[in-house]
N, C-alpha and C positions, 0 to 999 in steps of 0.2 A: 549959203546955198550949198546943194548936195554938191553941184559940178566943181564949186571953187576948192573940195579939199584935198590936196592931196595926196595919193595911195602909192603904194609899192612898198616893202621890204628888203633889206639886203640877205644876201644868202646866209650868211654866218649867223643871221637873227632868227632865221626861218628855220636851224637844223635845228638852233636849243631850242625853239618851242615845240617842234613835231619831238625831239629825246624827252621834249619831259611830259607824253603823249604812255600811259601804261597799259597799253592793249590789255590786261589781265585785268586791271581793274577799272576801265570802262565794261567791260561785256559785263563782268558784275554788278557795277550800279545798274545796266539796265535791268540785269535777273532782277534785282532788289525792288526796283520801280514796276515792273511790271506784276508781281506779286503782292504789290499797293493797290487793289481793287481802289477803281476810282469812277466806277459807274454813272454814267450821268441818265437821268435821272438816277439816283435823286443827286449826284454830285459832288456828296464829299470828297475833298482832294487831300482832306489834315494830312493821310499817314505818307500819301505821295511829296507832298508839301517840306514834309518833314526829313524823308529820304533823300531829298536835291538839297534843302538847309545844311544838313551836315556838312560834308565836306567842301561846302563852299566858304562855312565857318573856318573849317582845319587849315582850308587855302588863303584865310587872310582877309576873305571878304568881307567888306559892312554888308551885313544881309537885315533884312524887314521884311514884313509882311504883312501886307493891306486887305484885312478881309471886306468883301462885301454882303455875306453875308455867313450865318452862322456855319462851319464846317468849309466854306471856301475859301481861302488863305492865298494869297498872290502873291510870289514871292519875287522880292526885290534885293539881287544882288549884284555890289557895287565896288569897283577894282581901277584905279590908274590913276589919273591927274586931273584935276578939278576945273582947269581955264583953255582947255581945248577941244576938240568936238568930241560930241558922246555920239556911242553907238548901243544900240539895246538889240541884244538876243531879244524873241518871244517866241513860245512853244506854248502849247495846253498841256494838263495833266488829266483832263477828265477823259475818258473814253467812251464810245457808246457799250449797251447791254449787247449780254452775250449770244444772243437766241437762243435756243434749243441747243445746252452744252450736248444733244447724244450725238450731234452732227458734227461734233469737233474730234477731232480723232489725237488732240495735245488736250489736257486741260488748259481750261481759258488764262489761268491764272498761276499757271505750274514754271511760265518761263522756259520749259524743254529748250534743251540743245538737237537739233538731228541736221546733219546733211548741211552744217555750216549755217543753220538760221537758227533763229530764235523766237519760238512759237509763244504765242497768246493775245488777247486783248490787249489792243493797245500795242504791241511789241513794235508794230510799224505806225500809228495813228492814236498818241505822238508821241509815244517816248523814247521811241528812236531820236527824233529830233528834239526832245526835252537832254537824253544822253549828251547826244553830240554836243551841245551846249555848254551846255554842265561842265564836262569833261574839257572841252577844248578851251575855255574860259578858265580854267584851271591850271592848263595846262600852260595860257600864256601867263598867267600869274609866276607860276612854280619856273618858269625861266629864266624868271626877272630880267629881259629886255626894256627898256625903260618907256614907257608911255608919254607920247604928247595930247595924252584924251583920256576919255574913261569908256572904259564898257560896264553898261547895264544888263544882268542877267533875270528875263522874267519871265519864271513859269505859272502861268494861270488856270484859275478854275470858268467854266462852261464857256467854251468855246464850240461845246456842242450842240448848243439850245439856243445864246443869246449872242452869247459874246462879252457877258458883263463882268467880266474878268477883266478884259484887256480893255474896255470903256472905261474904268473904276480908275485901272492905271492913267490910264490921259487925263481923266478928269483929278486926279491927285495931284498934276501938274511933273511927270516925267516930259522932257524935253528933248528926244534924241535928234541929231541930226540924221542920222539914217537909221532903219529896221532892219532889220533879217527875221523872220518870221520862218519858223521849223514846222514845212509840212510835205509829203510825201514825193518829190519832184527827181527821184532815181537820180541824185546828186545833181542837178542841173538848175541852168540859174532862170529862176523867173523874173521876170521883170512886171509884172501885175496878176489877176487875176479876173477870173470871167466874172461879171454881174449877173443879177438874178433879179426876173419878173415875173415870176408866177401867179397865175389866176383859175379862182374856182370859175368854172362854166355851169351857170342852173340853167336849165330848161324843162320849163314847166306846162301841164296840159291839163285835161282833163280826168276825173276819173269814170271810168262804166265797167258795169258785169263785163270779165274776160269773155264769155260765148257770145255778147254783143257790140262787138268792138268797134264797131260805126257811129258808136253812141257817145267815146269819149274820143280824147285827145293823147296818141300814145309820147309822154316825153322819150321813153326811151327813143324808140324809131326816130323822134326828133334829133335825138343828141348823138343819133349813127350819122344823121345828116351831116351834122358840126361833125364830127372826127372823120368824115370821109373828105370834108372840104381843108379841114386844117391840113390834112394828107396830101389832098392836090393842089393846094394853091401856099399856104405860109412855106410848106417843107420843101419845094423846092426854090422859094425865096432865099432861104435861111441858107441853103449850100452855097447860092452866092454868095455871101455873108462870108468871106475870109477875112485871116490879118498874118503877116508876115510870125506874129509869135505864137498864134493859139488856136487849137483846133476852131473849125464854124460854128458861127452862132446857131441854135439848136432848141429844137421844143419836144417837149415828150409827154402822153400822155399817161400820167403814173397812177393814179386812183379813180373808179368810178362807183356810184353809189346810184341806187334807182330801185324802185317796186317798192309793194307792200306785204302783194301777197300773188300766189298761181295764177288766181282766178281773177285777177281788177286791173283791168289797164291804169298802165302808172300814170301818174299826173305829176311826177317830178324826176329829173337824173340829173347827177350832178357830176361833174372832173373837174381833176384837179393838172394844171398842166404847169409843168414844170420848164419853163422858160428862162434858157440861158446865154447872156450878153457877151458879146467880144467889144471892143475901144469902141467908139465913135455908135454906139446904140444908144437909146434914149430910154428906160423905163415906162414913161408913162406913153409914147409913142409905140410902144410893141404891143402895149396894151390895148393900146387904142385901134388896130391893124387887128389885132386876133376881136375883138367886139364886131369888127366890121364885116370879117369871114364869117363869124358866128348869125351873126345876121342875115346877111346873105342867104347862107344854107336855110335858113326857114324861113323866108320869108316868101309869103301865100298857102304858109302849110295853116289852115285853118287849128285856132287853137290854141297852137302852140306859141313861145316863148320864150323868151333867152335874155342873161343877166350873166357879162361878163365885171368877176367882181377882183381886182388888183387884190396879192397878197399882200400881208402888212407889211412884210420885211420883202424890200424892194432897193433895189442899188444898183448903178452902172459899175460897167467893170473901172478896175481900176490897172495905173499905168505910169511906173516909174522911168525917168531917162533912163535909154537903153547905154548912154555915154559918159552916165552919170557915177559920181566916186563910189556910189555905194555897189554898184550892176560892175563896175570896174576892179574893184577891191576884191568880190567874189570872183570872178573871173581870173584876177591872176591867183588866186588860189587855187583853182580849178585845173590853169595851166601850170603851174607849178610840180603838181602832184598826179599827170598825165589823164586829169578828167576831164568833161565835154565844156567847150568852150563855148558853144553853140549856146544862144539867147531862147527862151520859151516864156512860154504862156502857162498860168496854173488853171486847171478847169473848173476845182470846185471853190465853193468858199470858203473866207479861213478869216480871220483875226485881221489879218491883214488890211482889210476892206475899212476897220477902223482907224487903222494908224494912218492909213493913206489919206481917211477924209477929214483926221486930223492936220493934215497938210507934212506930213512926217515921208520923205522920202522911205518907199517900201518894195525889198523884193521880197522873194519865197524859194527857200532851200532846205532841202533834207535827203535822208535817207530814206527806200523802201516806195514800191511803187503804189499810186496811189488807188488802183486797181484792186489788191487786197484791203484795202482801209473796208471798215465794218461787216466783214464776211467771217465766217468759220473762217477753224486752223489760220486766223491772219498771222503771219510773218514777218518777219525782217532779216536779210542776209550779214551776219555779222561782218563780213570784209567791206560793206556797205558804210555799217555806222561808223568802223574804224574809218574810211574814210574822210565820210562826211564832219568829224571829231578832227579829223587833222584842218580839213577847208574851215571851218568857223574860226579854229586859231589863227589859221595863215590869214583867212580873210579880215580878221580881226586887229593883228599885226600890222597888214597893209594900209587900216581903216585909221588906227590910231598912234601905230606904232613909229621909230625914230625917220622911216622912210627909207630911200632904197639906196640913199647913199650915193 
């Protein structure tokens, strides 16, 4: 179990692994990765893939790579002692599309230096936290402090569509005792992350000539009904909805679809409502709460109709011990190296949600706020990754290393 293993470092193990830490040539491997177009769609990660192999080769690693499909390559690499607990890095490699590069004021894929960040796709979601990995895994290699574990270093492909990256690896039979999953948490330690139940809302009606509108059934007007109800009754449910680590549970309504044409009252609109979990929510219980509001709001409205239909990909949050070796291991890294000691919650989804419900002890750390993840000119502050590059080691150290002595 995660609580039974032991964490801490001695100081004298802790400076050789932050000395053999080359601030010059981490910022570079990121330049290098991020100038790895790794688009997802369509998803190839080869030449990113390729770029984190190297010198994980030069540092002594047994590295592999388990594709799951053609152009997606997951890369498995493997460092320390074979009969005491493993820990596995994971990070993605793919990023989403660029939109509209005239609104980027860096090219997306140029890596720029300005004002101490380091601009483009991807710079901060995720190869920041694919860097810090890399590099800090390397870093405790090239110390040679001696291990009583192994670390697993694994960067994968689509983490931005499926997840079937980091599935592919569980189902290949990796066994870590604890995760650290690289994703944008401004260096602070997550200890799970929110769950996700989104549902399309149809509401459907009639159609008639626009100039005779008595004649049909208008769904839009219907489905102003549902969003002015979900407005006055879920939303301020959901502020009650707190937890000691993670923003409130929360629902939004992100896409609407409806008409046909100027002239014809519609007979169908449709949202998409993006509903999202903190601990102790239930999936198909939120769902069943927003059908009942939906309901509600039209019912006696002649005509009309309403079909609340669960998204497929659907999951409670997840929630690792906050006193747990792995949430503890991070932590004295954290405080080691004068960062937030403070426990959080991650908001979006991440990779993480599979290791957890593999039963895999899981937090969520990285560099870069998660606020620029898929916008123009997204970012990362390079004083960031160098740090976040030092905590992976230390935390790593703690996790596997000879203890504190």
């Amino acid at each position: 179990m995660d609580a039974s293993i032991p964490v801490g470092f001695r100081d004298d193990d802790a400076r050789a692994v932050l000395a053999a830490i080359d601030p010059e040539e981490t910022i570079d491997f990121l330049h290098e990765l991020v100038r790895a177009p790794s688009v997802n769609p369509p998803g190839d990660v080869a030449e990113a893939a390729a770029v984190c192999e190297r010198p994980l080769v030069a540092a002594g690693f047994s590295v592999r790579t388990l594709a799951h499909e053609p152009g997606k390559p997951n890369i498995v690499a493997e460092w320390g002692a074979e009969d005491g607990p493993t820990l596995c890095f994971n990070a993605h490699l793919d990023v989403v599309p660029t939109g509209d590069e005239s609104a980027w004021s860096h090219p997306p894929f140029a890596a720029e230096i300005a004002d101490g960040r380091v601009y483009g796709r991807g710079a901060g979601d995720d190869k920041a936290s694919v860097t810090a990995q890399v590099m800090g895994a390397i870093a405790l290699a090239r110390s040679e402090v001696p291990l009583r574990g192994r670390l697993l270093v694994t960067e994968v492909a689509d983490e931005e569509t499926s997840g079937a990256g980091a599935l592919h690896l569980i189902a290949a039979g990796i066994r870590p005792d604890g995760v650290i999953v690289g994703e944008q948490t401004m260096n602070r330690v997550a200890v799970g992350e929110k769950g996700t139940a989104g549902v399309d809302i149809v509401v459907t009606g009639r159609t008639a000539h626009g100039a005779l509108p008595w004649e049909g059934a208008n769904a839009i007007e219907g489905m102003a009904r549902v969003i002015v109800a979900l407005g006055q009754e879920l939303q301020p449910r959901l502020a009650e909805r707190t937890h000691a680590y993670f923003m409130p549970s929360s629902a939004s309504v992100n896409m609407i679809d409806g008409g046909v044409k100027s002239n014809v009252v519609p007979d169908r609109c449709a949202i998409f409502v993006d509903r999202r979990l903190i601990p102790g929510e239930d999936p198909i219980a939120t769902t069943a709460e927003i059908r009942a509001i939906a309901k509600a709001a039209i019912a006696g409205v002649p005509g009309i109709d309403v079909q609340v239909i669960p998204a497929p990909d659907r999951f409670a949050a997840t929630m690792s011990d906050p006193q747990g070796s792995l949430a503890r291991a991070m932590l004295a890294a954290n405080a080691y190296l004068g960062l937030s000691s403070e426990l959080t919650g991650f908001s979006m989804a991440s990779d993480g949600r599979h290791f957890a419900a593999a039963g895999y002890p899981t937090i969520i750390y990285g560099p870069g706020d998660p606020r620029l993840a898929h916008v123009p000119d997204e970012w990362v502050g390079i004083d960031e990754v160098l740090e976040a590059t030092q905590a992976y080691a230390l935390a790593a150290l703690a996790f596997l290393g000879p203890g504190a002595g």
